[in-house]
C-alpha positions, 0 to 999 in steps of 0.5 A: 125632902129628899135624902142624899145616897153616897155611893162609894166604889168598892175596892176591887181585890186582884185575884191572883190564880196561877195557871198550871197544867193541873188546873188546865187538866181539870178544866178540859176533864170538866169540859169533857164531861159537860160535853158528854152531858150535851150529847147524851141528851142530844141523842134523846131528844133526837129519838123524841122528836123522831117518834114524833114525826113518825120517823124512826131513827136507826138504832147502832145494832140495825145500823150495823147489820144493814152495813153487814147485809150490804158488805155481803151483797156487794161482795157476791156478784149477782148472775143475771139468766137471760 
């Protein structure tokens, strides 16, 4: 014998939240945040699978003494004897 199952609907509740700039500024803070996050582990899993491959990723500090060298080397013309 098979027994009968009612299923009756619940009655939704309307959730009534107003939107403020005080709840914007704390969504865009939390979305900043997360954003953040995603990045800082980007970049570390980036450097793993460089070490990976075998190919080294530039850190800011080399980075930012190759753009140094080549400042110098592109202001001071080279003199070529012949």
């Amino acid at each position: 014998m098979v027994k009968k199952i009612r299923v009756l609907d619940e009655p939704i509740q309307e959730v009534s939240e107003e939107v403020t700039l005080e709840t914007m500024y704390e969504l865009a803070k939390t979305m900043d945040w997360k954003l953040w996050e995603i990045l800082q582990i980007m970049q570390r899993f980036e450097k793993k699978i460089s070490v990976l491959d075998g190919v080294g990723v530039p850190d800011e500090k080399e980075t930012e003494e190759a753009n140094s060298e080549q400042s110098t080397t592109k202001s001071t013309p080279k003199v070529v004897k012949k």
